[in-house]
C-alpha positions in Angstrom: -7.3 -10.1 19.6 -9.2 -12.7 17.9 -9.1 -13.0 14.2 -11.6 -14.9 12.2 -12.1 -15.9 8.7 -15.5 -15.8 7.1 -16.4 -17.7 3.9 -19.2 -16.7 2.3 -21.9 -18.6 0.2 -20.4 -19.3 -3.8 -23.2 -17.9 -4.9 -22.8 -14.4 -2.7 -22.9 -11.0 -4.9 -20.6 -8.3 -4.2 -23.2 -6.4 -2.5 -23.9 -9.4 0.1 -20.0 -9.5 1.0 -20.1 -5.7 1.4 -22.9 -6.0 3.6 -21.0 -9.0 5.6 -18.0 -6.9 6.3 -20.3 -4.1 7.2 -22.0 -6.1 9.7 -18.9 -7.2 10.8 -17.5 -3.4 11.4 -20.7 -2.4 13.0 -20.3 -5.3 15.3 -16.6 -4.0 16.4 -14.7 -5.8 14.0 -11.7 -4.6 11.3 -11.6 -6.3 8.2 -7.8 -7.8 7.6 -6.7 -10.1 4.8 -9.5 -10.1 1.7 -9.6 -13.5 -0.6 -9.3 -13.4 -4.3 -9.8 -17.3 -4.5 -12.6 -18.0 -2.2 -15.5 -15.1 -1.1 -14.7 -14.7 2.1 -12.6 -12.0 4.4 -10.7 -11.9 7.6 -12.1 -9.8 10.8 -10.2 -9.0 13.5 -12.3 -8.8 17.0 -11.7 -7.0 20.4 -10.9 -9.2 23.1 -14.4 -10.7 25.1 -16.2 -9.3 22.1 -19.4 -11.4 20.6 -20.3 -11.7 17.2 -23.1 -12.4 15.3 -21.9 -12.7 11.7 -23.0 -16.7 12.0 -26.0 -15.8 11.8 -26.2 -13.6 7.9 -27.9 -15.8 5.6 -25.1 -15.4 2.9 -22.1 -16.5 5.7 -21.2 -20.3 4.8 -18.6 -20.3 7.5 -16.6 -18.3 10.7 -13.7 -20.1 11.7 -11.0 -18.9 14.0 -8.1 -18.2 12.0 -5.0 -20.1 13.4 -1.5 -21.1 11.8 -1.9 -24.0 9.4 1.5 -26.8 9.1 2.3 -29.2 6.8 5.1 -31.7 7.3 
């Protein structure tokens, strides 16, 4: 399934990330891994599913989530 992690806008209130991951449920998704450092969450879609969380005024960011290497 395809995960995603969604950063939100610095300026973002705790109610305007509860309302992300809201819309993010209600769109099919299940909230995994919650930052402490930056506002933002991860959200786990179905397979072939579409999303619109792009498109909530308080998003900064969705970017697939992926394994990250260093040398």
């Amino acid at each position: 399934m395809p995960s995603y992690i969604v950063t939100l806008k610095e300026d973002a209130t705790d109610e305007q990330i509860a309302a992300a991951k809201k819309q993010a449920q209600d769109q099919g998704g299940k909230i995994g891994h919650e930052y402490n450092l930056i506002k933002g969450f991860q959200v786990i879609f179905p397979e072939g599913s579409v999303h619109s969380l792009d498109s909530n005024e308080h998003v900064k960011a969705v970017e697939a989530d992926g394994e990250v290497r260093i040398q």
